[in-house]
C-alpha positions as CSV (number, residue, x, y, z in Angstrom):
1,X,109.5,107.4,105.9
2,X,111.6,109.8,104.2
3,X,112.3,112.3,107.1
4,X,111.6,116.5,106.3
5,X,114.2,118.8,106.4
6,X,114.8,119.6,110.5
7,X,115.3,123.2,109.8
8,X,112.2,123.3,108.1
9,X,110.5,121.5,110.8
10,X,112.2,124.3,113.0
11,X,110.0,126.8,110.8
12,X,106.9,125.1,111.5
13,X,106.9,124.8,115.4
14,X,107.9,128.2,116.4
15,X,107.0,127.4,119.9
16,X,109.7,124.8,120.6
17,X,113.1,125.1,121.8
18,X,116.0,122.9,122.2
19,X,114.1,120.6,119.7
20,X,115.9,117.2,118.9
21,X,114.3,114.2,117.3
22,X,114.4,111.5,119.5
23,X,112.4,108.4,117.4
24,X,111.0,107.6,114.3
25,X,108.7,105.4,112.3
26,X,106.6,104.0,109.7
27,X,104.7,107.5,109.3
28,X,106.1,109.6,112.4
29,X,109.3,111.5,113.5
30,X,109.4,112.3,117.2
31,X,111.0,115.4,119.0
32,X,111.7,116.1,122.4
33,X,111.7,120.3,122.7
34,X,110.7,122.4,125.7
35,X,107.7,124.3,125.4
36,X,106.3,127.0,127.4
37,X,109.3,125.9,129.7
38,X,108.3,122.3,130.3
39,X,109.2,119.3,128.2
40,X,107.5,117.6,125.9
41,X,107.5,115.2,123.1
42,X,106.6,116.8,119.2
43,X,104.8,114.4,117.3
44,X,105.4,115.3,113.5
45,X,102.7,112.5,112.0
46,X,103.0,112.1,107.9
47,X,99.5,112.4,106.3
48,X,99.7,109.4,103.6
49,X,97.3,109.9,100.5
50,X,97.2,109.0,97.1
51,X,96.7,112.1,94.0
52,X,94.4,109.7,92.1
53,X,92.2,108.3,95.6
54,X,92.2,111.8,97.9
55,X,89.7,109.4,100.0
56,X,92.7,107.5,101.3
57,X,94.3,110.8,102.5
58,X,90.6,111.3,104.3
59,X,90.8,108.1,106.1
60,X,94.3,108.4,107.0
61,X,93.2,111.6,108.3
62,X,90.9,110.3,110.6
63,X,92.8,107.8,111.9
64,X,95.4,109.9,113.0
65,X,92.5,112.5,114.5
66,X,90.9,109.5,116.5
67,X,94.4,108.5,117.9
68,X,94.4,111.8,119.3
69,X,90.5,112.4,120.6
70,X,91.5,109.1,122.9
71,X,94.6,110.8,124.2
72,X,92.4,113.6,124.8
73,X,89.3,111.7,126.4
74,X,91.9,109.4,128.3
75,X,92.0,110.5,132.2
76,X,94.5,107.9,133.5
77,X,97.4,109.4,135.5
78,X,99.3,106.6,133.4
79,X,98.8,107.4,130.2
80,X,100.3,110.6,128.5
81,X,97.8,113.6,127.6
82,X,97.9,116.1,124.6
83,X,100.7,119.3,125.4
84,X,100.4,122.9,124.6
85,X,100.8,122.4,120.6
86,X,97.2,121.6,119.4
87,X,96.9,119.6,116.7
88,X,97.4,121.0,113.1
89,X,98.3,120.6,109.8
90,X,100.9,121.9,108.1
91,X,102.8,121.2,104.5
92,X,106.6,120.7,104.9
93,X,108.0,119.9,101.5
94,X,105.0,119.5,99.7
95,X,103.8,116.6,102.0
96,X,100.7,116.7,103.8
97,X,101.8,116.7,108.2
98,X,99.8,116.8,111.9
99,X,102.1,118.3,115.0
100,X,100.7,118.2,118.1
101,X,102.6,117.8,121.3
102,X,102.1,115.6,124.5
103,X,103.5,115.4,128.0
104,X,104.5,116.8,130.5
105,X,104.5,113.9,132.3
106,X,106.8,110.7,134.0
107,X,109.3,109.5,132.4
108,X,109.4,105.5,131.3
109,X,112.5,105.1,131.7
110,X,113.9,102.4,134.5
């Protein structure tokens, strides 16, 4: 994944300070930034689609959308739950993106 501009990232989360990207992949780019004074993670989740098929930008869509219903529905104390940023989308460099935010919550780290 070709990784957006972080100062036009910046421009799209308002709400986060301190942000720094701490992972990436395939189709996401991962912050850590404190929010509402607590940390959290940012996920910045690309939105694949094709001009010619805009159904594979649907189903992409709601892949991504039931990844984050089962964070939601999820009521382990072991498994992370959504943060203060909701879910939206957003166009950073005329590419189709979801943020949302999880955490608070324990670290992984040994």
């Amino acid at each position: 994944m070709d990784k957006p501009d972080f100062q036009k990232v910046l421009q799209v989360i308002p709400e986060a300070e301190n942000m720094e990207e701490i992972a990436s992949g395939g189709f996401k780019v991962v912050y850590k930034a404190k929010i509402n004074n607590k940390i959290e993670a940012v996920k910045l989740v690309l939105i694949p689609g094709d001009a010619n098929d805009p159904s594979i930008r649907d189903e992409n869509m709601r892949r991504i959308k039931r990844e984050i219903d089962l964070i939601a529905k999820c009521s382990s104390p072991c498994l992370i739950k959504l943060g203060s940023i909701k879910p939206r989308e957003c166009k950073i460099e005329d590419k189709d993106y979801l943020i949302y935010s999880v955490g608070p919550g324990t670290s992984l780290s040994y």
